[in-house]
N, C-alpha and C positions, 0 to 999 in steps of 0.2 A: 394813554393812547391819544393819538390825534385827533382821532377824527372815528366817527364809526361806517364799520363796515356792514352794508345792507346785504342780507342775505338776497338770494336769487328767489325764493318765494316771495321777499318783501319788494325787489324788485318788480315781476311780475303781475303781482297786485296793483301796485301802483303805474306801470303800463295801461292796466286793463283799466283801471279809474280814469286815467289820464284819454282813452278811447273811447269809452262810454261819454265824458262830459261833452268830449267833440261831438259828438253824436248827437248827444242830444240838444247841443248848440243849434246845432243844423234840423233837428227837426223843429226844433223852436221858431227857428228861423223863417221856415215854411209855411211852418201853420201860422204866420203875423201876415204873409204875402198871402196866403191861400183863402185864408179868412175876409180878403176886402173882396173877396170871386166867390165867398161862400154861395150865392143862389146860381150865380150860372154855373158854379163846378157841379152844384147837386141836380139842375137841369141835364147836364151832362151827363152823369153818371145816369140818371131814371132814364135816358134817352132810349133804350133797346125798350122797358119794359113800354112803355108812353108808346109806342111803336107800335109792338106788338098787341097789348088793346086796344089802339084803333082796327088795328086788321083784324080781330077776333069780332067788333061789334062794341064792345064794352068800353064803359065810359070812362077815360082815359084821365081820369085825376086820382091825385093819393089824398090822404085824410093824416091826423094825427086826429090821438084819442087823450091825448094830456094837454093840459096848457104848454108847458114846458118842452115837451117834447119836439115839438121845430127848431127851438134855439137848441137842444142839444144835439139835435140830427145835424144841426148845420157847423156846431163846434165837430163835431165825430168826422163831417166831411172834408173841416179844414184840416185835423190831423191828419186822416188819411192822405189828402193829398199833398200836405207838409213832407209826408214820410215818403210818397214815392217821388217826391223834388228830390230829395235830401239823400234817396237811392248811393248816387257817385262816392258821398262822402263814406254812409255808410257800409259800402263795402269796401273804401278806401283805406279806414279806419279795422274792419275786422282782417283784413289781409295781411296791413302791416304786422297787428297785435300777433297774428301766422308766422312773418315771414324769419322773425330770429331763429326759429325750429329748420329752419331752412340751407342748405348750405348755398354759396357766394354765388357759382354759376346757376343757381334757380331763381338767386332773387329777382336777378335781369326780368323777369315772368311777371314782376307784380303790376306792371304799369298795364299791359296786356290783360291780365288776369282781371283786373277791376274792372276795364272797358267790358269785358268780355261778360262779367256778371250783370252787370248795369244791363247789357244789350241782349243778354237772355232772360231778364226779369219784365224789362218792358215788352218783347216777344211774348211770352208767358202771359204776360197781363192784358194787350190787346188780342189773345187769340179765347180770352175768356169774353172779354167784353163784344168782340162784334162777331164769334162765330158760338161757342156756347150760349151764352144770353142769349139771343133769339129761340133757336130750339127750343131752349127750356121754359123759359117762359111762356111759348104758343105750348109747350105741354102742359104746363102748369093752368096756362087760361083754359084751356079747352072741356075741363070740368067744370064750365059755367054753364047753367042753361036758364030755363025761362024764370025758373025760381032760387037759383042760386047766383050771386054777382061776384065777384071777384072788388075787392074793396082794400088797397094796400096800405099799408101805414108807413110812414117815415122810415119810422124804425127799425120796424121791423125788415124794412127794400134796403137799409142803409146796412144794418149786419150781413144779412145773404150776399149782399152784392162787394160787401169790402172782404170778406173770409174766401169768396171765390175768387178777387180778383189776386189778393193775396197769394191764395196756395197756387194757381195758374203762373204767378211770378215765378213763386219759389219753385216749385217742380223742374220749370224750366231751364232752373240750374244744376240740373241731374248731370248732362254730360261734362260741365264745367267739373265739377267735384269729383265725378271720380277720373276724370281724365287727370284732376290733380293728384288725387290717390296713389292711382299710376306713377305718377312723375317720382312721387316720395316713396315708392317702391310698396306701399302697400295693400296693391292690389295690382293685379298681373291680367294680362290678356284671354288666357285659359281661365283665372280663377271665374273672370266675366264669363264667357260662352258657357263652362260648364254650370254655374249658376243662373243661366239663364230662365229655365222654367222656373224656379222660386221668387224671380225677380217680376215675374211676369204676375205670377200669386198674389205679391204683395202689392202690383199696382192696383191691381181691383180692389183688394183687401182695402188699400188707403183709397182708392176714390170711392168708393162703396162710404166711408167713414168722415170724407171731407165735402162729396158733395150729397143734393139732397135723394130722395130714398127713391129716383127713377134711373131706369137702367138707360137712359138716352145720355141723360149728362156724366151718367160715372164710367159707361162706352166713352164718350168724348177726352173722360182725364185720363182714362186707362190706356187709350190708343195714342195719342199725343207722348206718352211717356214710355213707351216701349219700340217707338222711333228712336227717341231720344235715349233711350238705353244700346241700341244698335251706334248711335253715332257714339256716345263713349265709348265702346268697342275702338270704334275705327279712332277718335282720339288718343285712347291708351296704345294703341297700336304704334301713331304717330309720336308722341312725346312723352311714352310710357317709357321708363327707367330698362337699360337694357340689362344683362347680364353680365357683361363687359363694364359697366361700370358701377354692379353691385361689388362686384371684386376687387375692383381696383382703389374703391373709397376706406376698407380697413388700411390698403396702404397706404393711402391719402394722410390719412390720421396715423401713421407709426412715420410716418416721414416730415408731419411738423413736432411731432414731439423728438425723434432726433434732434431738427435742426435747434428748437428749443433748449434743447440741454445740450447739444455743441457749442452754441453763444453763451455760459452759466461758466463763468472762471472754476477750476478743478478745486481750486485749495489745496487742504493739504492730502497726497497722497497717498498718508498711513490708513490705509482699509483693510479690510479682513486679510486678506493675502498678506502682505506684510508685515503685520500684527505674527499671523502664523510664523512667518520665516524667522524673525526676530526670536520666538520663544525656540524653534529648533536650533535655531545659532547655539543662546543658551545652553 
């Protein structure tokens, strides 16, 4: 043999290798730029809580309780904000590793489709940091009193606040995805509204599970995301797969495989038919 022929699994794999390094090129890359801003990105980010305890009364500084624990608070905040620099690429990167599952006139969608993630993740992420954060936090301060202080630690501000800014991104790609669903025919307009009370269930269920155990902030993810289930409605609506061209794509596909064995020279003739006639001559 020539040369070897790579199966479509080993294919595959190695796409997805080849998407991950980019990836993580680029968060690399962030977190080297993120890092020389390490104390004013983490200024930044404490900025609602710092905020919020001056207006509660209370004394508006954080502590660490490790030695260590500020230099790694401050690594944890140069990757996080490495990763949401590095956003573009990364949805750039899982779209394409998408888009071969995709037929010719969808892929046109992918340049769209990445802006479109980018700009519902950072939506999602600022609607946590300056409209959740507040609330929660004057709830969370507001069980201080004359003997109890409120006293945060790095780390512990540095987990809470990157897990909510995170899933606030992510949520906010609810209508992006199934409006893509949609498009690839696996979910329908009906199947949406008829599912809709379960879908409703499950948001509380998951904010209930991703944020903390007050009904103020899991009201906030639960309402944010049941808008956002009405507008993939009206997406799938708009760029959801019609029925007219679920139909017409089996014949899509029996009309390149014609043309495919139309251009395939006959050879030779002798097939079963002939074969037959030959033995009845006999």
């Amino acid at each position: 043999m020539s040369g070897e022929n790579k199966s479509p699994l080993t294919e595959h794999l190695g796409e997805l290798r080849d998407r991950l390094v980019r990836s993580f090129i680029a968060v690399g890359g962030g977190f080297v730029i993120a890092y020389v801003f390490k104390e004013k990105l983490f200024d930044l980010l404490t900025a609602p809580l710092v905020e919020a305890m001056a207006k509660s009364g209370t004394d508006a500084k954080m502590i660490f309780t490790g030695l260590p624990e500020a230099f790694f608070t401050y690594l944890k905040v140069s990757l996080l904000a490495g990763i949401l620099v590095s956003t573009p690429v990364l949805f750039y990167q899982f779209w394409m590793f998408v888009s071969p599952g995709l037929y010719r006139n969808e892929k046109k969608y992918m340049i769209p489709i990445v802006l479109l993630s980018v700009m519902f993740f950072i939506i999602g992420s600022m609607f946590g940091y300056f409209v959740v954060f507040p609330y929660g936090f004057t709830f969370f301060l507001g069980f201080s009193s004359s003997t109890i202080q409120a006293m945060p630690s790095m780390k512990e501000y540095l987990s809470f606040a990157s897990k909510m800014l995170l899933a606030f991104g992510l949520v906010f790609e609810l209508p992006l995805v199934l409006t893509f669903m949609a498009r690839m025919g696996l979910v329908s307009v009906a199947f949406l509204r008829k599912n809709r009370k379960y879908a409703i269930l499950l948001f509380f269920v998951g904010a209930a599970m991703i944020t903390p155990p007050d009904v103020i902030t899991q009201c906030m993810m639960a309402a944010p995301l049941m808008v956002l289930y009405e507008i993939s409605i009206v997406g799938a609506m708009v760029f959801g797969k019609k029925k007219e061209e679920i139909k017409e794509e089996p014949d899509e596909d029996e009309n390149e495989t014609d043309s495919e064995g139309a251009g395939e020279p006959d050879g030779d003739d002798t097939g079963p038919s002939h074969a037959y006639e030959d033995i009845e001559s006999d």
